[in-house]
C-alpha positions as semicolon CSV with decimal commas, in nm:
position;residue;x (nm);y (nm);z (nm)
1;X;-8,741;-2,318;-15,114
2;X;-8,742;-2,581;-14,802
3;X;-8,809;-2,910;-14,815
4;X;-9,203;-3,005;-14,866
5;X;-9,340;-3,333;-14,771
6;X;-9,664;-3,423;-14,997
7;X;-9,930;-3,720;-14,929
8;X;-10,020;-3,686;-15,259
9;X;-9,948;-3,535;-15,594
10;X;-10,281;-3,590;-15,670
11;X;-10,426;-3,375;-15,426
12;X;-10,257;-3,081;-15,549
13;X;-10,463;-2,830;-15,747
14;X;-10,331;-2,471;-15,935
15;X;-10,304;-2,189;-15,616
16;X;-10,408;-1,991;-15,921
17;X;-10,698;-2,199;-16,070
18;X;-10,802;-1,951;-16,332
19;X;-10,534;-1,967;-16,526
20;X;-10,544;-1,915;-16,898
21;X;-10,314;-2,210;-17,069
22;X;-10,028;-2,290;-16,869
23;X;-9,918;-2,283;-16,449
24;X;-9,619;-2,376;-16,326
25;X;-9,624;-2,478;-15,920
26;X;-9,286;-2,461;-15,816
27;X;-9,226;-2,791;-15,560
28;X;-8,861;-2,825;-15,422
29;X;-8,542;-2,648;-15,571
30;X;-8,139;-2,651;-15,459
31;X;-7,846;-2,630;-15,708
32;X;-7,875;-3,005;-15,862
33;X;-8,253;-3,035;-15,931
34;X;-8,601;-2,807;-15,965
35;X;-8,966;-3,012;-15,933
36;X;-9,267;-2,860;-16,082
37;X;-9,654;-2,960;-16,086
38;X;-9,710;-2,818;-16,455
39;X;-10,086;-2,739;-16,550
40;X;-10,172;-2,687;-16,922
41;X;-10,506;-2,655;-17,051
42;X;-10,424;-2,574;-17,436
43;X;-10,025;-2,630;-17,554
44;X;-9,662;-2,553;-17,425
45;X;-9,498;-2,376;-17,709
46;X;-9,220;-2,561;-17,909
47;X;-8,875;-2,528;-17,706
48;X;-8,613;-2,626;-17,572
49;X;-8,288;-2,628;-17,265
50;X;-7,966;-2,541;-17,409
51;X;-7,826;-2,670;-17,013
52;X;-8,130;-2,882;-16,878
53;X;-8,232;-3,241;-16,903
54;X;-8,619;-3,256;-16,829
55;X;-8,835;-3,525;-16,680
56;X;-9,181;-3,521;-16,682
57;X;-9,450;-3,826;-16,571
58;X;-9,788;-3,761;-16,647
59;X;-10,035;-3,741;-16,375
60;X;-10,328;-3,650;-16,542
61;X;-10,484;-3,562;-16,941
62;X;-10,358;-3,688;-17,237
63;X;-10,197;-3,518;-17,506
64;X;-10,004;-3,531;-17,854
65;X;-9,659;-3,487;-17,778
66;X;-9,322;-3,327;-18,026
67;X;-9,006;-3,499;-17,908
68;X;-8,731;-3,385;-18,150
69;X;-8,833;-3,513;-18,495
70;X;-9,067;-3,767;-18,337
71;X;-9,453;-3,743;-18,237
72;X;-9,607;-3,892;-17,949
73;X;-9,932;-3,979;-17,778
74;X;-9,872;-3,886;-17,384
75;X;-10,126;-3,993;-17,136
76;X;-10,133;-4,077;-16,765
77;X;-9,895;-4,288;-16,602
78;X;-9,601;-4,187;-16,928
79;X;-9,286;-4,095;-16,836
80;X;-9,045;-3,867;-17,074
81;X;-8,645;-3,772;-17,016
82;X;-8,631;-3,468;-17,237
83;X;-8,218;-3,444;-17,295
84;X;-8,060;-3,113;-17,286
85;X;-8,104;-2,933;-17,629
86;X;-8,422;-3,145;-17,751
87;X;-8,731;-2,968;-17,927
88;X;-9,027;-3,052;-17,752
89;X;-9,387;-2,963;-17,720
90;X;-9,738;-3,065;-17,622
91;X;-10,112;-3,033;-17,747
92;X;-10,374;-3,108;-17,478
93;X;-10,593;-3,404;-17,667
94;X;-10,959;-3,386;-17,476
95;X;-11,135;-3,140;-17,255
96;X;-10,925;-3,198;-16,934
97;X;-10,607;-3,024;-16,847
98;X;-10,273;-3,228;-16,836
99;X;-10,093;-3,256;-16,478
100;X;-9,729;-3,306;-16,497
101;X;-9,458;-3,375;-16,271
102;X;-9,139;-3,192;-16,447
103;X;-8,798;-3,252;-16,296
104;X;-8,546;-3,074;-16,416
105;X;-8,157;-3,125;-16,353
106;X;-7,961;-2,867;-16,299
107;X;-8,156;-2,624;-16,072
108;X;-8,385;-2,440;-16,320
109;X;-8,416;-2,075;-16,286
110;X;-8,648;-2,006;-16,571
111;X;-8,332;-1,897;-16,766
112;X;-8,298;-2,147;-17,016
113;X;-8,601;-2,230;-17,215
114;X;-8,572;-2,090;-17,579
115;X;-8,921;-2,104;-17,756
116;X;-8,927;-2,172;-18,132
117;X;-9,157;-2,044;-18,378
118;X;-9,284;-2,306;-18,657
């Protein structure tokens, strides 16, 4: 995936905007980093990255947030660093979908995320 210059993250919508939970928009990828616009209208799943630190900034929702042992409230403007091997999760709180900005280091292929049932 090239280079993709961007005015605005807030512009950006879901190229599949029926979707039922959760879309991922892929953004820019090489070997050191992946960017993704996330969409989720319900949950993510409890999981985790055995080999990925994740950032994520919310752009837009609010939600109720598992960060290892710890709960949080997430809303617009919050920024997370999700470390390699952490349990995490998220509830959407409210009628409007969260928009996040996930970076994660290394390149993520969609390899390492290991759900987690209660």
């Amino acid at each position: 995936m090239s280079a993709q210059n961007r005015s605005s993250l807030r512009e950006i919508e879901p190229t599949q905007p029926d979707y039922e939970n959760v879309h991922v928009q892929p953004l820019y990828t090489d070997s050191t980093t992946s960017t993704f616009l996330v969409f989720v209208k319900k949950e993510v799943p409890k999981h985790y990255h055995a080999s990925h630190t994740e950032q994520v900034m919310v752009l837009e929702g609010k939600g109720r947030m598992q960060l290892g042992e710890k709960e949080i409230m997430v809303k617009k403007g919050d920024f997370i660093v999700i470390p390699a091997g952490t349990l995490h999760a998220v509830r959407v709180i409210g009628r409007k979908p969260m928009k996040v900005l996930s970076i994660q280091s290394p390149e993520f292929k969609g390899e390492d995320r290991i759900f987690v049932d209660n």
